[in-house]
C-alpha positions as CSV (number, residue, x, y, z in Angstrom):
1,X,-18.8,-42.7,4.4
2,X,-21.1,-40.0,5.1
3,X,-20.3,-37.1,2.9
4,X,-19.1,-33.5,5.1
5,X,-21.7,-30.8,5.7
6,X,-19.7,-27.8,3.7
7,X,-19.5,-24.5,6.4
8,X,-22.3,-22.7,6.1
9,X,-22.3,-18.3,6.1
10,X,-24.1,-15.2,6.2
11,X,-23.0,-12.1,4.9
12,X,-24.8,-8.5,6.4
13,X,-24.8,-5.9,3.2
14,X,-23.8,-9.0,0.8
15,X,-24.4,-6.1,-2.0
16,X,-21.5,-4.2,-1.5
17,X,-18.8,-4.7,-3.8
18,X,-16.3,-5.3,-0.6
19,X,-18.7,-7.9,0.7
20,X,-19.7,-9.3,-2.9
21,X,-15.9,-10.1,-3.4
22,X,-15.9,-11.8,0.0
23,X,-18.9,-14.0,-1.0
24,X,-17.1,-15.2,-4.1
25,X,-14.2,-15.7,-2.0
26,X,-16.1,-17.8,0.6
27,X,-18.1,-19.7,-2.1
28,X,-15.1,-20.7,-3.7
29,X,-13.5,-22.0,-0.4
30,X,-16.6,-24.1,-0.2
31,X,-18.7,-22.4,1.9
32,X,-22.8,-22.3,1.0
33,X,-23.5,-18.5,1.5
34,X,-26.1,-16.4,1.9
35,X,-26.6,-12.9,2.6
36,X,-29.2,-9.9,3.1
37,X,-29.4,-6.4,2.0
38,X,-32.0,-3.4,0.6
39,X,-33.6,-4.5,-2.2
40,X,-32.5,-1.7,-4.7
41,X,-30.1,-2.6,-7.6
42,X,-26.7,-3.2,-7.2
43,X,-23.9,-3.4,-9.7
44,X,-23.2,-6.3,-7.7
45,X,-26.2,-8.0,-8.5
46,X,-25.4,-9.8,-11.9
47,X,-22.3,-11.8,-9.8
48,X,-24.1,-12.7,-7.2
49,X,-27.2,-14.1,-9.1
50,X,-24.5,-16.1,-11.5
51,X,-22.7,-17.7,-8.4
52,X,-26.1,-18.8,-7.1
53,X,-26.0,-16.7,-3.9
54,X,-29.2,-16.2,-2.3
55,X,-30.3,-12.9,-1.2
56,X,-32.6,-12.2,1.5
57,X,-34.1,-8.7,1.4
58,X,-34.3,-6.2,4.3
59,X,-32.4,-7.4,7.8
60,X,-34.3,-9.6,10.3
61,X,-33.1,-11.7,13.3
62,X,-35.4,-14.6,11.3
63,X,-32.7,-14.6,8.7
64,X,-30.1,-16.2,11.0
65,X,-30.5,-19.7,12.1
66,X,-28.3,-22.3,14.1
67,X,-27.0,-23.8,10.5
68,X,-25.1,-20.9,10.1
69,X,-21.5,-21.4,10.9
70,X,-20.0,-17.7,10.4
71,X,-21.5,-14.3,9.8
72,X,-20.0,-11.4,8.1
73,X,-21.1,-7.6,8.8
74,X,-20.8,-4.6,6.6
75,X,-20.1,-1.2,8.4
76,X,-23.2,0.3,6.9
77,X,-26.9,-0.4,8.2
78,X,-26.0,-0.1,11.8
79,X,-23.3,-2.6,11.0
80,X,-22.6,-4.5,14.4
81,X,-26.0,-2.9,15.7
82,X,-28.2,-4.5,13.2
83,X,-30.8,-7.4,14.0
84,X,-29.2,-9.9,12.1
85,X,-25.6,-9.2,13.6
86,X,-27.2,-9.0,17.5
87,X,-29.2,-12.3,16.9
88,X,-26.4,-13.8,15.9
89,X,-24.4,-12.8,18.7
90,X,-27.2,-14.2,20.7
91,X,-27.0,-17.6,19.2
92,X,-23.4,-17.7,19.9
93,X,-22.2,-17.6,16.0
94,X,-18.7,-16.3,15.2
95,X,-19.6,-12.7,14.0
96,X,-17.4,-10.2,12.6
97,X,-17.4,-6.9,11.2
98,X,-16.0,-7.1,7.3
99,X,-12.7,-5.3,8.1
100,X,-11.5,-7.7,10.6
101,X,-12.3,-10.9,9.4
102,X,-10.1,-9.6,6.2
103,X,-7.0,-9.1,8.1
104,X,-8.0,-12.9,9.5
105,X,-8.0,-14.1,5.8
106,X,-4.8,-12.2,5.0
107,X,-2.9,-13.7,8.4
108,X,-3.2,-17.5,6.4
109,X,-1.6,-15.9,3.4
110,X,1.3,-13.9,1.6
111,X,-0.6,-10.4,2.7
112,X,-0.2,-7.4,-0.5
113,X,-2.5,-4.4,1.2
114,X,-2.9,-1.7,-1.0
115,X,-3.7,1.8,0.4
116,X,-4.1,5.6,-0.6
117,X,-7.3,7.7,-0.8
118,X,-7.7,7.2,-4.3
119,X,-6.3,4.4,-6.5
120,X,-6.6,1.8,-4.6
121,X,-9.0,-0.7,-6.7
122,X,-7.2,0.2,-9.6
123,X,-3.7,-0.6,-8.8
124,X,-5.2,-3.8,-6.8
125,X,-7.1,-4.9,-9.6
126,X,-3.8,-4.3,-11.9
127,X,-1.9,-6.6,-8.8
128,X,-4.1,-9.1,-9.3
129,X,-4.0,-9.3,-12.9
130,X,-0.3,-9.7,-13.1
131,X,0.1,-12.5,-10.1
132,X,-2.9,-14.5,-12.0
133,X,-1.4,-13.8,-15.6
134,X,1.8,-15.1,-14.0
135,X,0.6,-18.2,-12.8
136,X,0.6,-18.0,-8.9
137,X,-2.9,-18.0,-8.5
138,X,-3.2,-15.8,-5.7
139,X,-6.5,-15.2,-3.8
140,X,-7.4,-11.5,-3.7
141,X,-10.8,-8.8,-2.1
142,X,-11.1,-6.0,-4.0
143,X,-13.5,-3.2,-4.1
144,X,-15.4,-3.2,-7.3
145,X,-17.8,-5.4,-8.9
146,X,-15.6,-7.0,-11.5
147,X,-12.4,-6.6,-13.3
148,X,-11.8,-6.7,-17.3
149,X,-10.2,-9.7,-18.4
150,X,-10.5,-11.7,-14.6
151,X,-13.9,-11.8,-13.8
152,X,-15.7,-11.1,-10.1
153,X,-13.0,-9.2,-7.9
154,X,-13.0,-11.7,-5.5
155,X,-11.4,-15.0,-5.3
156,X,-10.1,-17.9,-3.1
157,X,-6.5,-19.2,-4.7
158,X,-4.5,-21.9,-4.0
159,X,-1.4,-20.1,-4.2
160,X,0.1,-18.4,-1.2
161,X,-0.7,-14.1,-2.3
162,X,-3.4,-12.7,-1.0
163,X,-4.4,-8.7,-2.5
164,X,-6.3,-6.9,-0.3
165,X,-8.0,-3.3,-0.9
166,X,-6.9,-1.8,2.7
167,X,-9.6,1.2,3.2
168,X,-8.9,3.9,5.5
169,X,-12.8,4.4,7.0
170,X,-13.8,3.2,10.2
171,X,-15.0,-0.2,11.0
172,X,-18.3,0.4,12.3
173,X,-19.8,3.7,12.4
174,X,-22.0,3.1,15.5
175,X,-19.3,1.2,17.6
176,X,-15.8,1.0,16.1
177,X,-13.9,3.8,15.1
178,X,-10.8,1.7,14.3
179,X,-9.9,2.3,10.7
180,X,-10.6,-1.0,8.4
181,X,-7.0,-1.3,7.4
182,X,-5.4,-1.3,11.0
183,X,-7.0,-5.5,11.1
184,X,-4.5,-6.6,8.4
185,X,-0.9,-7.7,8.6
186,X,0.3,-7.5,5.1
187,X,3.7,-8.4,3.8
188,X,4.1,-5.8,1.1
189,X,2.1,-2.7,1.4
190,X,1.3,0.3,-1.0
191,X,0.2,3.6,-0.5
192,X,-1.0,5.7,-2.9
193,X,-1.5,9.0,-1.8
194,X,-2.7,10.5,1.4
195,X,-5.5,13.3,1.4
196,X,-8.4,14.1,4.2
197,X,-11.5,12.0,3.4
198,X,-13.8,10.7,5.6
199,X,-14.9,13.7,7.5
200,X,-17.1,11.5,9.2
201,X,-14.5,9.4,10.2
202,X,-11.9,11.7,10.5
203,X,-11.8,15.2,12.0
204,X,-8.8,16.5,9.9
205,X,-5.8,15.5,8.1
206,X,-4.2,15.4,11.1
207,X,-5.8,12.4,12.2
208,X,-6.1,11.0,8.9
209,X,-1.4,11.2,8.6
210,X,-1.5,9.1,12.0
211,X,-3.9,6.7,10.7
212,X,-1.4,5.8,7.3
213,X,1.3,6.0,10.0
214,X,-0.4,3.4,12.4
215,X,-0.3,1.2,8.7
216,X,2.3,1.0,8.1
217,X,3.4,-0.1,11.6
218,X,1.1,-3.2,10.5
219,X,4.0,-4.5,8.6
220,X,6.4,-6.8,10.2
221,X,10.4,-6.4,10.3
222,X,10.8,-8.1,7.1
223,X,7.9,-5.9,5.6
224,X,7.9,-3.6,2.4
225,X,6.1,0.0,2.3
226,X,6.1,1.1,-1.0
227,X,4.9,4.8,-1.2
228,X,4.1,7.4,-4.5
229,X,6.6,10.2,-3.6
230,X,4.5,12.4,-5.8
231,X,1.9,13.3,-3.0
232,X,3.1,15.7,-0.8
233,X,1.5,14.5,1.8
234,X,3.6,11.2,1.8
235,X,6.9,13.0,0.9
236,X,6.3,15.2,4.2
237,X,5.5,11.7,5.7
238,X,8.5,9.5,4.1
239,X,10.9,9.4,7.6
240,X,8.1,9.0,9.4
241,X,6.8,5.8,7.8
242,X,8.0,2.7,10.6
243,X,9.0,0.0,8.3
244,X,12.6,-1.7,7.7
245,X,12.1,-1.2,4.0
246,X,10.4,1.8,2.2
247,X,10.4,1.8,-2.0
248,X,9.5,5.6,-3.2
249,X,8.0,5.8,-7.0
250,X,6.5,8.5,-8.8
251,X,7.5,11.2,-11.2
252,X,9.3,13.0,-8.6
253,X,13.1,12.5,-9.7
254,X,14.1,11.3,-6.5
255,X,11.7,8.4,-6.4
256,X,13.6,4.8,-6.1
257,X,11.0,3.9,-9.3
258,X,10.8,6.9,-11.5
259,X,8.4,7.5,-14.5
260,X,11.3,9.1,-16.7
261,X,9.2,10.1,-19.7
262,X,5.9,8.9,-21.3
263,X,4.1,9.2,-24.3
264,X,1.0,8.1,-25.9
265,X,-0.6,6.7,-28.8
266,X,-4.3,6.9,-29.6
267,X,-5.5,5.1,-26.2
268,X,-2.1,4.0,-25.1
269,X,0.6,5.2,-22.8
270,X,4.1,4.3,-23.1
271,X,6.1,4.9,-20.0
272,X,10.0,4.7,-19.7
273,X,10.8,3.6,-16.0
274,X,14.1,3.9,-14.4
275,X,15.4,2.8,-11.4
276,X,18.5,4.4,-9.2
277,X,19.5,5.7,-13.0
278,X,19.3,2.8,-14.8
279,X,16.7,1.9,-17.9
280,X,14.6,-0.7,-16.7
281,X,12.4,-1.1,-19.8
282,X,9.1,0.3,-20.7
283,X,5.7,-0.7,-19.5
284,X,2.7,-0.3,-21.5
285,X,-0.6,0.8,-20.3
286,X,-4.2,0.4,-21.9
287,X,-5.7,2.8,-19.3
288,X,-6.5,6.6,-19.6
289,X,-5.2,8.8,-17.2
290,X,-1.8,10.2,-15.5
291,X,-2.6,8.5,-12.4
292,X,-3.2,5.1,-13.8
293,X,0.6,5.4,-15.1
294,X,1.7,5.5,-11.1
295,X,-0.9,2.9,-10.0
296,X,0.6,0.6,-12.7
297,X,4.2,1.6,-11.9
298,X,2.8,0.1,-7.9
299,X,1.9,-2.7,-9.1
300,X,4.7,-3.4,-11.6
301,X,7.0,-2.8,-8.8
302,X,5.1,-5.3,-6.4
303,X,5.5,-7.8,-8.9
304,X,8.9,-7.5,-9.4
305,X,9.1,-7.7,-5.5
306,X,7.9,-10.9,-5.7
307,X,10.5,-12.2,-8.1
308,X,8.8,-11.5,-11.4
309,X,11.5,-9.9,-13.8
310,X,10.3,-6.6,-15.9
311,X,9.5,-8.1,-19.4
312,X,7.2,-10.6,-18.0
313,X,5.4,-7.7,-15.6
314,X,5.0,-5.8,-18.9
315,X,3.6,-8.6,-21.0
316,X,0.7,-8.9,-18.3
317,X,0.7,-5.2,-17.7
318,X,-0.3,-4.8,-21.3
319,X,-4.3,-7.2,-20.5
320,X,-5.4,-4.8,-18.1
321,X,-7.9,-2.9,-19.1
322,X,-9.7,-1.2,-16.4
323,X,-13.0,-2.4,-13.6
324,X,-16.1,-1.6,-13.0
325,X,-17.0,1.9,-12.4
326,X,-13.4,3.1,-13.1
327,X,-13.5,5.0,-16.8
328,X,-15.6,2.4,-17.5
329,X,-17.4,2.9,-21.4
330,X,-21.4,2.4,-20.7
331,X,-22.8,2.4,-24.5
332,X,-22.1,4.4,-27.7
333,X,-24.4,5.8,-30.2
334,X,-21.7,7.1,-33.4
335,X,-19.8,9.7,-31.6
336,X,-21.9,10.2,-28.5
337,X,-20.1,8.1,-25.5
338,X,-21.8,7.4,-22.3
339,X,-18.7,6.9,-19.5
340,X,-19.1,5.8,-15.7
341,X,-16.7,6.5,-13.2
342,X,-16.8,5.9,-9.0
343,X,-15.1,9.5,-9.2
344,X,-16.0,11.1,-5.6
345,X,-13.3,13.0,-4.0
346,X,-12.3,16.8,-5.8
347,X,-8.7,15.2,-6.1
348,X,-10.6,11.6,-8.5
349,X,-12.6,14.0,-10.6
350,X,-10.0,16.6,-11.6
351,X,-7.5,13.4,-12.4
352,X,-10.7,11.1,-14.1
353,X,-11.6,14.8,-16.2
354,X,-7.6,15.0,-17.5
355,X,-7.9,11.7,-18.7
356,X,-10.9,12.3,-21.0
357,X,-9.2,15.4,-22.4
358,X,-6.1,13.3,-23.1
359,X,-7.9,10.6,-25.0
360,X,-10.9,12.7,-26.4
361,X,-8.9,15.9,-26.9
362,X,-11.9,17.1,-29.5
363,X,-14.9,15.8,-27.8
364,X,-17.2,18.1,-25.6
365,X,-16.9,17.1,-21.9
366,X,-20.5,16.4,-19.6
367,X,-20.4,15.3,-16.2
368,X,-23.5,14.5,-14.4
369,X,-22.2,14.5,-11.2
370,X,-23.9,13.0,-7.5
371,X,-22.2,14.3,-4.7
372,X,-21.9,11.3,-2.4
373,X,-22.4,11.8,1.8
374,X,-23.3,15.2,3.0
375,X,-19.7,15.2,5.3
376,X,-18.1,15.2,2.2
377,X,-19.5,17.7,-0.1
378,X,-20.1,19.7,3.0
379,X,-15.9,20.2,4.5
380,X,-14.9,20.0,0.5
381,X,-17.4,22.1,-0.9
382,X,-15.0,24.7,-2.6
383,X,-12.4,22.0,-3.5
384,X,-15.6,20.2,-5.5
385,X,-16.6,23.8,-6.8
386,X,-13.4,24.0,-8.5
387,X,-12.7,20.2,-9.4
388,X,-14.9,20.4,-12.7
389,X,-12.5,23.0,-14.4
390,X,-12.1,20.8,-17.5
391,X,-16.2,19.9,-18.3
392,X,-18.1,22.0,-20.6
393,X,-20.9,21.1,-19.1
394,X,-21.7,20.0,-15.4
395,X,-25.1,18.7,-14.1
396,X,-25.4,18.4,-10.7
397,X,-27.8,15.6,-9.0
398,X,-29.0,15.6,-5.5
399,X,-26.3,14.5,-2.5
400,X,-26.3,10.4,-2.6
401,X,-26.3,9.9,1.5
402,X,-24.2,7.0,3.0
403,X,-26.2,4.9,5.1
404,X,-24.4,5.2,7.8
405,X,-25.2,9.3,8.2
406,X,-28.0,10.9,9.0
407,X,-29.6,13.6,6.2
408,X,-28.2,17.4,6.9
409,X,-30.3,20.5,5.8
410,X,-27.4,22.5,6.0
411,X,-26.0,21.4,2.3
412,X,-27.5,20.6,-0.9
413,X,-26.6,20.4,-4.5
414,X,-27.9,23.8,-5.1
415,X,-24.7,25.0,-3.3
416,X,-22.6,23.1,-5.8
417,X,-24.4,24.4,-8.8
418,X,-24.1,27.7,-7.4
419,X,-19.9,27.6,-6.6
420,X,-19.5,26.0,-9.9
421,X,-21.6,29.2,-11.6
422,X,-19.8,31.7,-9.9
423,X,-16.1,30.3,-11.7
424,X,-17.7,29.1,-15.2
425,X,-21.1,29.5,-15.2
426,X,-21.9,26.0,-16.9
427,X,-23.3,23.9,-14.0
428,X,-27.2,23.1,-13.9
429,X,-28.9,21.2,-10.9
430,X,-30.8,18.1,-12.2
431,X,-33.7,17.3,-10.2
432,X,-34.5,13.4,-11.1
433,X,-33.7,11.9,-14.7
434,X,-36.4,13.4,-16.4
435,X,-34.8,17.0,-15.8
436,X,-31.3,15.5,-17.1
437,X,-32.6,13.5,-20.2
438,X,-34.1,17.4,-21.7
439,X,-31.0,19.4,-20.8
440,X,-28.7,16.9,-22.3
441,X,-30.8,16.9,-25.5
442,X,-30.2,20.3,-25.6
443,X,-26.7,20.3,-25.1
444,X,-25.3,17.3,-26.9
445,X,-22.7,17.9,-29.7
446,X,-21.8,15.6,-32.8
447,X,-19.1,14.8,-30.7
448,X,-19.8,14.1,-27.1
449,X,-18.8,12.4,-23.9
450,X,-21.3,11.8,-21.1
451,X,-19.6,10.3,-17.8
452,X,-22.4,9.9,-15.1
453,X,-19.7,9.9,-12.0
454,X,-19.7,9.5,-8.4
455,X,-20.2,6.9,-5.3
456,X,-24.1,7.0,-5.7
457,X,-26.9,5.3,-8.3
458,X,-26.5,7.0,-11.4
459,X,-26.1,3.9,-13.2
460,X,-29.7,4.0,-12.7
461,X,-30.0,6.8,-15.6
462,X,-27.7,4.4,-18.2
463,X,-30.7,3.0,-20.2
464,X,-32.7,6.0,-20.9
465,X,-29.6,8.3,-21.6
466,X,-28.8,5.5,-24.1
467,X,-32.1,5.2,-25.3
C-alpha cells in the first residue's frame, strides 16, 4: 500500500506569534509546513527552527507551488495583497486570511474565545494550562511565543476544547475591515475589558463597544459570556451583551465571581473568591500583578464551566507561571533585574508598573519604553504621558511602526519625552542602544529593575544591557 502524501501548507508572516502557534498547530495535525517572512529576528524563531519549519525569506509568487494544499495569510505585509497570497489565488489554492481560517478550526471543536483589550494571552495561556493539567488535552492558538511550563502556544489536541486568543483588529488592513474575532463561533467566551485601541482600525470607542457587542452575538443560544464587571466600559455594556447566559467577575461586589479579599506573600498572591455569598475556596497565583488576579479568576471560572470542581482548578492554577513577553525575567546580575513585557497600551503599562512595585517594593523602577504604531501614541499621547507615574526613570526609544501603516512626521518620541518632563521630569529619549547602554550606567542603583517594554524589538538590546 502506497503510503498517503501528508497535506502540504504555507503560512504568509509564519513569524508572528499568532501564525507561529498555527504552524505548530498544523504541524502537529500532520501537515508539512512552510512559511515566509522579513528576515529580522523573531522571538518566534527558536520554535520554529526546533519544529523543523522551513522559512523562506522576503515574499515572492516563486514561493508558492501546485504542492501546496492550503495557505495561511497574516494581516500585515499587505496581507491578502501580497504576491504570495495573489499567486496563490491564481493557482486556485484554498487561501485565507489568519483570522478566518481560526474561526474554521474552532467550528470542529468545543470553541473557548477569550477577548478584552488587554489580558487576553494571559488568561488564555492560564486556560490552557488548567484544561491540559487536567487531562483533556485540548488544542489551543494563542498569541505569544511560548508559555511556562507547556511549551509553544500552539497545539493540535485530541480532546474536544479548542482556546482561541479572539483579537479585536481588523482582518486585513488593505481589504477587510471585519474585526478578527467576528470569524469564530465559540462556546464559552471571555471578555476582559473594553477600551479604544486600534485607532487605525477603529475611529472611536464608539465603534470599538459595537464591535465586543457584534461578539458576543457570535455565541449560540446555549453560549456563555463571561465578562470582568470591573471595567466600566463592560458594566455600562452588561444589558447590552446578546447572550442567554452572561457570568460577571471582578472585584466589583456585585460580580457573580467576586475577588473578596487578597493578600500576598513574597511573589504570591492569595485570593479568597466568593460566589453569590458563598466561600468558594482560595486560588493561588504565582504571577505579579492585580490584573493577573482577574485573568486567573476567568479562567478558573471557565474551568469550572466545564465541570472541573474548585480544588482541582487551584491545584493547576498554582503551575502557571507567566509567557513570553508578559513580566517575563530576561537575566540578573546580583540585584540588577532585566524584565520584558509586551506592555503597549497606557491602560498595560500603568497595570505591568503596579506590579513591579508590589513585588519589588524597594527596587528603583526603569522602563525603556518603544511606543508601538504611530495611530497609537498619536490619539493616546497624554494617556502614555501619564501611564509611567510609578518609574523613576523612563527612556524613551523611537515609535516601532506596524507594517501595515505608513510612517507619520506628525509624532515622534520626542513628544513623549517631552509630556513625560513636563509631570516628572525623568524621561530621556534614547536614540539607538548605544545612547541607552551610557544613560543606564549612569543611572543604575544597587538595587535595580530594568523592563525593556512594548510591542516592538527591544529584545534586540537584552544581550548588551546584560553584558
Amino acid at each position: 500500500m502506497m503510503k498517503k502524501t501528508p497535506p502540504k501548507a504555507h503560512l504568509v508572516g509564519i513569524k508572528g506569534v499568532a501564525m507561529t502557534a498555527l504552524a505548530v498547530y498544523l504541524k502537529e495535525k500532520g501537515y508539512l509546513v512552510t512559511g515566509s517572512d522579513v528576515e529580522e529576528k523573531f522571538s518566534t524563531d527558536p520554535i520554529l527552527d526546533q519544529i523543523g519549519i522551513r522559512v523562506l525569506h522576503g515574499f515572492a509568487p516563486q514561493h508558492i507551488n501546485k504542492d501546496i494544499n492550503l495557505v495561511v495569510v497574516t494581516g500585515a505585509h499587505g496581507g491578502a495583497t501580497n504576491p504570495e497570497a495573489l499567486q496563490a489565488k491564481k493557482m486556485q489554492i484554498p487561501t485565507f486570511m489568519h483570522g478566518r481560517y481560526l474561526g474554521m478550526l474552532m467550528n470542529d471543536k468545543f470553541g473557548i474565545a477569550v477577548s478584552g483589550c488587554h489580558g487576553k494571552t494571559s488568561t488564555a495561556s492560564m486556560i490552557a494550562l488548567i484544561l491540559k493539567e487536567a487531562g483533556y488535552d485540548p488544542s489551543y492558538s494563542i498569541g505569544t511565543a511560548f508559555i511556562n511550563n507547556i511549551g509553544p502556544a500552539g497545539h493540535y489536541g485530541q480532546g474536544k476544547f479548542f482556546i482561541a486568543e479572539a483579537d479585536e483588529y481588523m482582518t486585513c488592513p488593505l481589504t477587510d475591515r471585519t474585526p478578527r474575532f467576528l470569524w469564530l463561533n465559540p462556546k464559552i467566551a471571555v471578555i476582559t475589558n473594553i477600551e479604544f485601541d486600534h485607532p487605525d482600525s477603529f475611529s472611536d470607542l464608539a465603534e470599538v463597544k459595537k464591535a465586543y457587542l457584534d461578539f458576543s452575538q457570535k455565541l449560540d443560544y446555549r453560549g456563555t459570556l463571561i465578562v470582568c464587571l470591573d471595567n466600566p466600559v463592560v458594566a455600562d455594556m452588561i444589558d447590552k451583551f446578546k447572550s442567554s447566559r452572561v457570568i460577571t467577575y471582578g472585584f466589583s461586589p456585585t460580580s457573580d465571581y467576586r475577588i473578596e479579599k487578597y493578600f500576598q506573600s513574597g511573589k504570591t498572591s492569595f485570593v479568597a473568591i466568593e460566589s453569590k455569598n458563598i466561600r468558594l475556596g482560595e486560588l493561588i497565583i504565582n504571577v505579579a500583578g492585580r490584573h493577573n488576579l482577574l485573568n486567573a479568576l476567568a479562567a478558573s471560572i471557565i474551568a469550572q464551566e466545564v465541570g472541573l470542581p474548585w480544588n482541582k482548578i487551584r491545584e493547576y492554577l498554582k503551575k502557571y507561571t507567566g509567557c513570553n513577553r508578559r513580566f517575563e525575567l530576561i537575566g540578573q546580575k546580583n540585584n540588577i533585574l532585566l524584565y520584558d513585557d509586551y506592555a503597549h497600551h497606557p491602560s498595560e503599562i500603568k497595570a505591568t508598573l503596579s506590579a513591579f512595585k508590589d513585588w519589588y517594593p524597594d527596587y528603583r523602577l526603569t522602563v525603556i519604553f518603544q511606543p508601538h504604531t504611530f495611530s497609537r501614541t498619536k490619539i493616546l499621547l497624554e494617556e502614555f504621558v501619564s501611564s509611567f507615574i510609578k518609574a523613576d526613570d523612563v527612556l524613551i526609544a523611537d515609535i516601532f511602526p506596524s507594517a501595515r501603516e505608513k510612517f507619520d512626521k506628525s509624532i515622534n518620541s520626542l513628544d513623549v519625552v517631552a509630556g513625560i518632563n513636563r509631570l516628572r521630569n525623568n524621561a530621556y529619549y534614547v536614540k539607538n542602544q548605544i545612547t541607552a547602554l551610557k544613560l543606564l550606567k549612569n543611572k543604575l542603583t544597587a538595587q535595580n529593575i530594568i523592563v525593556t517594554m512594548g510591542a516592538g524589538n527591544l529584545n534586540k538590546w537584552h544581550p548588551s544591557i546584560l553584558n
